[in-house]
Structures are given as C-alpha cells and as structure tokens.
N, C-alpha and C positions, 0 to 999 in steps of 0.2 A: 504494500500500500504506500501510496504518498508519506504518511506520516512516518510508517517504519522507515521508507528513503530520507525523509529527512536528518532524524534520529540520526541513523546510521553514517549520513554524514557528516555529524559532528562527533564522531566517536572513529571515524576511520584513522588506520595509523595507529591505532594502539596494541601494545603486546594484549594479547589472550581475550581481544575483544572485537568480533564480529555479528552486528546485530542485524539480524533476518528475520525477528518478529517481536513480539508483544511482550510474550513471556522467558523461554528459556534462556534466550541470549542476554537478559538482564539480572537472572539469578546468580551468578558468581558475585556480584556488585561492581566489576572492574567496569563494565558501561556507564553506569552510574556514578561510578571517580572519573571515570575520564571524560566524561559528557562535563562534570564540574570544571576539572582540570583545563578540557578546552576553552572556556567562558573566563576562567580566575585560575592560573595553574600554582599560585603562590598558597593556594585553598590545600592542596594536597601532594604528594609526592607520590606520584603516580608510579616513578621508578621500583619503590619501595614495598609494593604490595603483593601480598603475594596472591596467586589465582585461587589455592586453597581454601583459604580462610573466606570463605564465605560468608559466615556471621559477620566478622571483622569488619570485610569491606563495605559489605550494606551499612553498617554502624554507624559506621566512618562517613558516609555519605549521608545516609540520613541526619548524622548528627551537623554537618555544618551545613547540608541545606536547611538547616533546621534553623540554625544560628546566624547565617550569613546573608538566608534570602528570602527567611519566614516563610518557609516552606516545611507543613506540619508532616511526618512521616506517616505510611499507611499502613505500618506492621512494625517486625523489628528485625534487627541481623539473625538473631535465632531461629526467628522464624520462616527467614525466606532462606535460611542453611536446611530448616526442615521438610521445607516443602520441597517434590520432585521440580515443582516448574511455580513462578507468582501468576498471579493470579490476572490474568488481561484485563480486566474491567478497572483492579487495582491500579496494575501498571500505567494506563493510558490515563487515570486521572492522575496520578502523581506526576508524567512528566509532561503532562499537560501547563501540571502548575513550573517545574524547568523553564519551559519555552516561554511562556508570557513572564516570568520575573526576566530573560534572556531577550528577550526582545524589548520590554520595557528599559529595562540596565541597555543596550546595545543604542537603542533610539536618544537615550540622555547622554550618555556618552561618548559615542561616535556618528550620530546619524545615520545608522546603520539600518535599513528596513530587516522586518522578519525573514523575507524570502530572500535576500542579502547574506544573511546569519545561519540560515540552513540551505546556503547554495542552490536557492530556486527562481535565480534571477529569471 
C-alpha cells in the first residue's frame, strides 16, 4: 500500500530493517528506532541496538516518542516481544501519530511538505 511505501521509505538503509507491511516488519522495534532516528538521529543510537532485544527496542522507542513528540504508546516492549506479529489496526494508529508530529516538526522547521518527507513528490 501507499502508506507501507511511504513508511518504508523512511526506514530504508537500515541494518535488520525492511518494512513490507503493517505488522511483522515493525515487531523487532529496529523500524521504529530508525523511523525516529531518520527524523532526530541525536534521539537514539541506532548503531547500538541490537535486533534481538525486542522488548528493548520497542521500549526504547516508545519511550522517547513518548517524551520527545507526545506521542502516547499503544502497548509495551514486553508485549510486542510477546506477540508473534502487532497488531495492524494498533500499528497504523500509532505511526499514524509519527507522521503528522513529522510533518508538522518538518513544515516548522524546514518547509518541508509531507509528501517531500516520505519521498512522494
């Protein structure tokens, strides 16, 4: 879909992170750092993570989007390490809310349109 191509292009280029849909490709959490990472890379150390840790990374993510963009989490690292796959309906509102604080931050700060930001000139 559009919206997974967009997604996916602000995540390309990262080690262990290939996103082709909604759910499984966002449960390692390394999409979810590196989606931040792309936007504000001084947020996380992208180098530094390891694929594993799945609680970890979601944690890690949810907690400074949490912190940094008011952006409330819709589960927890425990819990998307537990689940086989998140949840779609979860996932597309959560980085629903990503892209409008990224578009809004992008428009204040560089005059950046959305479709500019996720490469749909």
């Amino acid at each position: 879909t559009a919206a997974t191509k967009a997604r996916g292009n602000q995540t390309q280029g990262y080690r262990g992170v290939d996103v082709t849909n909604l759910t499984s490709s966002w449960r390692s959490g390394l999409a979810l750092c590196a989606l931040i990472h792309r936007h504000r890379p001084e947020l996380i150390d992208f180098d530094s993570l390891n694929e594993e840790d799945v609680a970890g990374n979601n944690q890690l993510a949810f907690d400074v989007a949490e912190r940094e963009f008011s952006i409330q989490p819709v589960t927890t690292g425990k819990e998307m390490a537990a689940r086989a796959e998140p949840d779609k309906l979860l996932m597309v509102l959560y980085l629903s809310r990503f892209f409008e604080a990224f578009r809004k931050s992008s428009l204040n700060k560089h005059g950046q349109s959305y479709s500019q930001l996720c490469g749909n000139e």
